[in-house]
MIBA-680743 format. One record per residue: x, y, z of N, C-alpha, C, O in turn. Coordinates in nm, 3 decimals, padded with zeros to 5 digits, m for minus. Layout:
<atoms>
ATOM       n.u       n.v       n.w      ca.u      ca.v      ca.w       c.u       c.v       c.w       o.u       o.v       o.w
ATOM         X         Y         Z         X         Y         Z         X         Y         Z         X         Y         Z
...
</atoms>
This chain:
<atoms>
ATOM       n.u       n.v       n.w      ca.u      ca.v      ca.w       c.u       c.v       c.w       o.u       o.v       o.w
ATOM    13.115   m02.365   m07.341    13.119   m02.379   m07.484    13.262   m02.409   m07.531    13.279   m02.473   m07.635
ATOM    13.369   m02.362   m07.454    13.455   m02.341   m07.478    13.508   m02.538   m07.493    13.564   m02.588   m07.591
ATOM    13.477   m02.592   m07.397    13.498   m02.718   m07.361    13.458   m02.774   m07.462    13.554   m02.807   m07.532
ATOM    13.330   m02.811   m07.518    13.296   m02.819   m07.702    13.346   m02.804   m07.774    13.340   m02.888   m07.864
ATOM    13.426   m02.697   m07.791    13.504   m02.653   m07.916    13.588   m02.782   m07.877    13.580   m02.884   m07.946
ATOM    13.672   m02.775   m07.759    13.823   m02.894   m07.735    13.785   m03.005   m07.765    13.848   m03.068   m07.850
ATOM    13.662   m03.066   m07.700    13.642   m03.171   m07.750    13.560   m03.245   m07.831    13.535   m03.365   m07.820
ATOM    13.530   m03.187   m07.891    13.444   m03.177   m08.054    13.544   m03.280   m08.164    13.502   m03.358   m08.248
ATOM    13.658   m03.255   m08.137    13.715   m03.360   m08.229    13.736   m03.544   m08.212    13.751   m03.640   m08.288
ATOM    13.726   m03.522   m08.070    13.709   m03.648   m08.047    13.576   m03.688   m08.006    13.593   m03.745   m07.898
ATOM    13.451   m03.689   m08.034    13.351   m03.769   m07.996    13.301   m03.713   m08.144    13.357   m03.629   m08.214
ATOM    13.179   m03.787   m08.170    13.101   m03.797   m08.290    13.037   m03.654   m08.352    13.117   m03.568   m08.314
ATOM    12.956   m03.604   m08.410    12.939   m03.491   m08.420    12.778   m03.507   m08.359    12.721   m03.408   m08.312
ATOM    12.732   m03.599   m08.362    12.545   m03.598   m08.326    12.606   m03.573   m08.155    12.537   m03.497   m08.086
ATOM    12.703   m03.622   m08.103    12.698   m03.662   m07.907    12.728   m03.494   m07.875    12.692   m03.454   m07.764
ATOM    12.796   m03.392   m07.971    12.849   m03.286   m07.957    12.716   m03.174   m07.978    12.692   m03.063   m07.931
ATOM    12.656   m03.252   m08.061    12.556   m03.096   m08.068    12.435   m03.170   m07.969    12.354   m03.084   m07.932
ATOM    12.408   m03.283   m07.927    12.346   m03.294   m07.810    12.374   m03.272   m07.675    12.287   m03.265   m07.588
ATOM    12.515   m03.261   m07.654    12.572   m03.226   m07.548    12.564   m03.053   m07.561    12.572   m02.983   m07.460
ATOM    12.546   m02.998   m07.689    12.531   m02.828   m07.697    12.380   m02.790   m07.647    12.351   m02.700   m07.568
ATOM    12.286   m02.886   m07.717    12.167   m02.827   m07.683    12.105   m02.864   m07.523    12.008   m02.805   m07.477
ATOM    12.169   m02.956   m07.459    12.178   m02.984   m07.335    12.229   m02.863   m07.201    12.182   m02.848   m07.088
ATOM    12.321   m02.806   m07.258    12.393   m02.693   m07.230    12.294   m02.587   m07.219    12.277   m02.524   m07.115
ATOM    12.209   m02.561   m07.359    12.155   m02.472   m07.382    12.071   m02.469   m07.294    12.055   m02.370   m07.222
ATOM    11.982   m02.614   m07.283    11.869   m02.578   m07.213    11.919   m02.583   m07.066    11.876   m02.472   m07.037
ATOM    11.969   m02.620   m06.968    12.011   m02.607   m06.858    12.052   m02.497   m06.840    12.050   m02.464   m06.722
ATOM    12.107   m02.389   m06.942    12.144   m02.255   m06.895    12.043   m02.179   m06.942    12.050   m02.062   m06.903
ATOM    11.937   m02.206   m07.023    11.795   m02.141   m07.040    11.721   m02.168   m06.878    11.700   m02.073   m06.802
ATOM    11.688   m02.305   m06.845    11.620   m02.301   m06.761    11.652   m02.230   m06.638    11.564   m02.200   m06.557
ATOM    11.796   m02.197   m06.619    11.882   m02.127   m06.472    11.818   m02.000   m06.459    11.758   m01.945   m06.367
ATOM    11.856   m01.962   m06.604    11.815   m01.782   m06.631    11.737   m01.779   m06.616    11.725   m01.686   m06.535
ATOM    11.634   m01.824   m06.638    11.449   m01.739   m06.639    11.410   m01.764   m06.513    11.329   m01.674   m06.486
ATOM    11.424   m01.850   m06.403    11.393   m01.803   m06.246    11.495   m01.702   m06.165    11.455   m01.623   m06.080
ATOM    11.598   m01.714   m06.194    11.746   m01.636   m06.123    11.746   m01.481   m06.146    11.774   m01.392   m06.065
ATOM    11.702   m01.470   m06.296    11.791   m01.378   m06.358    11.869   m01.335   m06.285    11.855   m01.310   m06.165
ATOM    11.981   m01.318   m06.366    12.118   m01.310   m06.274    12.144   m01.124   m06.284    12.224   m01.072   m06.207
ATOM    12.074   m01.050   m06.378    12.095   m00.909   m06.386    11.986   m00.839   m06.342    11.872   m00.888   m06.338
ATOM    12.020   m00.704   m06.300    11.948   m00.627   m06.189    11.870   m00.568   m06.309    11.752   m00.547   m06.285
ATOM    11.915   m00.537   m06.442    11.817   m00.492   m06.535    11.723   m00.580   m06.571    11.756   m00.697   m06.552
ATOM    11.591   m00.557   m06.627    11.484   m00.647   m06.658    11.507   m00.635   m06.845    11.473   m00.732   m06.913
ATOM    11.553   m00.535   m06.898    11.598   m00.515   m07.035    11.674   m00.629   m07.049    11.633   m00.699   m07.142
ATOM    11.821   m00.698   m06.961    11.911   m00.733   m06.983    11.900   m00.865   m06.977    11.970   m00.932   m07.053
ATOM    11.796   m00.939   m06.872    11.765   m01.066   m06.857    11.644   m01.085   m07.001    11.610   m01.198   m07.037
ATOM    11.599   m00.977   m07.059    11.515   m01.035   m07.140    11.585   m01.059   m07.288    11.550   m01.127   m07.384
ATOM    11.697   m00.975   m07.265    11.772   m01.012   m07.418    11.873   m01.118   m07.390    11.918   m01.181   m07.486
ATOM    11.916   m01.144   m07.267    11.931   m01.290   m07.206    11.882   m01.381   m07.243    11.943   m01.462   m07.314
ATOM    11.759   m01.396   m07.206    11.693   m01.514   m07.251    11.625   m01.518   m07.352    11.534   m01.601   m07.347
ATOM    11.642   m01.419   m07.512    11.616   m01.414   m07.606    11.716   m01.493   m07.660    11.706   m01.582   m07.744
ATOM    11.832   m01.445   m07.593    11.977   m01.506   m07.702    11.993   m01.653   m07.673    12.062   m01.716   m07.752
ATOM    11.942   m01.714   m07.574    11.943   m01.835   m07.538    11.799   m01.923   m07.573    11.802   m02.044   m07.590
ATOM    11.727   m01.875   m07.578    11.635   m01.920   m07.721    11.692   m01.948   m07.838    11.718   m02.038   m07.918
ATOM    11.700   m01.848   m07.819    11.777   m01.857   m08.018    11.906   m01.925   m07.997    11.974   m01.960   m08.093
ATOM    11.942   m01.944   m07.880    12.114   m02.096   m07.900    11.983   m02.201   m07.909    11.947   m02.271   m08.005
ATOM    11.934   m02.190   m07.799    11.815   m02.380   m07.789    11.763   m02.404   m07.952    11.711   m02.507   m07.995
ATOM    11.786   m02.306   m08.011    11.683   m02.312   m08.150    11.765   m02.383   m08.227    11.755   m02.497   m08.274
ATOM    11.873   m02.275   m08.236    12.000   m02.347   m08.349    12.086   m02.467   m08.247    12.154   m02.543   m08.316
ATOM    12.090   m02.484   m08.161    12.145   m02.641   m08.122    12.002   m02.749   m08.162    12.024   m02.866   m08.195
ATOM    11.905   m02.713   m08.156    11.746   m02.837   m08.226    11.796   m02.840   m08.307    11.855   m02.948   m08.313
ATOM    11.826   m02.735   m08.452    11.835   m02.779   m08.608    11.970   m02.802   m08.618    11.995   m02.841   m08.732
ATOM    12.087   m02.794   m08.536    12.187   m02.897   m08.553    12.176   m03.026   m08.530    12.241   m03.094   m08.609
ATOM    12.102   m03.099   m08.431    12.087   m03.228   m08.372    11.981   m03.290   m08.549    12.013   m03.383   m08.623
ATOM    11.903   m03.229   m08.559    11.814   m03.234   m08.656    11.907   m03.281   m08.810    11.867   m03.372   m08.883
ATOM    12.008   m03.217   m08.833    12.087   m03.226   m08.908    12.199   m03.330   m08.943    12.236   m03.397   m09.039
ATOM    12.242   m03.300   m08.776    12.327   m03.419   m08.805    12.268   m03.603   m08.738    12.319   m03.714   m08.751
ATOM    12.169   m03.565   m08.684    12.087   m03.713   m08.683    12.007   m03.754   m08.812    12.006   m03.876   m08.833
ATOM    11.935   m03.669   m08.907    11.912   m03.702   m09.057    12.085   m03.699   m09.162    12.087   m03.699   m09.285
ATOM    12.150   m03.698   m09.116    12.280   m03.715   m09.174    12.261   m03.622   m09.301    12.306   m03.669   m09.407
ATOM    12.215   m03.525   m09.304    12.198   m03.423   m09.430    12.349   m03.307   m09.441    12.426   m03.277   m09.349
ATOM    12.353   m03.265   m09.570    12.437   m03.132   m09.565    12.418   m03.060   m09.634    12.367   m03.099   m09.739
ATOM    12.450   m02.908   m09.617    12.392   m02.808   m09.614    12.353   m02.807   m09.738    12.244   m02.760   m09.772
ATOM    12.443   m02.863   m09.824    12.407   m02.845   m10.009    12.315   m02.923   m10.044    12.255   m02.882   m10.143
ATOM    12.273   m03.040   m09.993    12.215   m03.129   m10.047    12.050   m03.087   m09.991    11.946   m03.125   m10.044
ATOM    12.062   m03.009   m09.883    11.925   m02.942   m09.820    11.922   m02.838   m09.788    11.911   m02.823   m09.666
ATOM    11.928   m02.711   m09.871    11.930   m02.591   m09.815    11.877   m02.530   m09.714    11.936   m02.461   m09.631
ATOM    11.706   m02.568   m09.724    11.629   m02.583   m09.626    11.650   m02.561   m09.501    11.590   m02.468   m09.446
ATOM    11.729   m02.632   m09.437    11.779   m02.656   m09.302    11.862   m02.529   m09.293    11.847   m02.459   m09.193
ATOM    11.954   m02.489   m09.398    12.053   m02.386   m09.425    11.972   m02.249   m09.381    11.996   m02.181   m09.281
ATOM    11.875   m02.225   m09.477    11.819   m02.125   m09.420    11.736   m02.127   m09.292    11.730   m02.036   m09.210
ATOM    11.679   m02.234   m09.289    11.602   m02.178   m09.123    11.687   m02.136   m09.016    11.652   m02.069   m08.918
ATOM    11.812   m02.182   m09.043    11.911   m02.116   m08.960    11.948   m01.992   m08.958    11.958   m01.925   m08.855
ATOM    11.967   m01.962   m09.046    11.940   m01.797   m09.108    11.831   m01.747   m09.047    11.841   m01.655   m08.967
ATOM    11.737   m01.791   m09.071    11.612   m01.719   m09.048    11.630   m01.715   m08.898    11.627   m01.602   m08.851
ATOM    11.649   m01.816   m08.811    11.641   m01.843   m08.632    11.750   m01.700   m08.592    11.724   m01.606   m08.516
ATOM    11.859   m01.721   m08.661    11.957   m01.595   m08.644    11.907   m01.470   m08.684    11.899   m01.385   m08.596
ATOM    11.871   m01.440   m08.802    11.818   m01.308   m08.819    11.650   m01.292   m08.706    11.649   m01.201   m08.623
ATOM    11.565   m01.355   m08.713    11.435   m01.308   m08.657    11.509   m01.253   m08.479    11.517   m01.138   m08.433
ATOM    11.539   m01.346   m08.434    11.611   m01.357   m08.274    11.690   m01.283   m08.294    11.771   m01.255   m08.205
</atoms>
């Protein structure tokens, strides 16, 4: 993620949050055969929290491929909210 943040300023903003949700899902799909923790509590709030990244990297791509902002569509504003609070 960290690598995103650096180079987030130089490429477009749609190639950045597709390159996030790309991320997401490749480190969703690792976790749920591996789990990498000996707790079964710990892999499941694991792969809760990485749901909920795959969720909010969709309604970023969503966002910035309809070229919308936040004021002009709240909508989008809150389901994000909502993906963060429910998860």
């Amino acid at each position: 993620m960290a690598l995103l943040i650096a180079i987030g300023d130089k490429m477009p903003s749609t190639v950045t949050a597709f390159i996030f949700g790309f991320v997401c899902l490749v480190s969703l799909l690792l976790q749920i055969p591996f789990r990498p923790y000996k707790s079964n509590w710990m892999n499941l709030i694991n792969i809760i929290m990485e749901i909920q990244n795959l969720l909010l990297a969709l309604l970023c791509i969503v966002v910035e491929v309809g070229d919308l902002t936040y004021d002009s569509n709240r909508q989008f504003g809150l389901a994000m909210i909502g993906v963060v609070i429910v998860c």
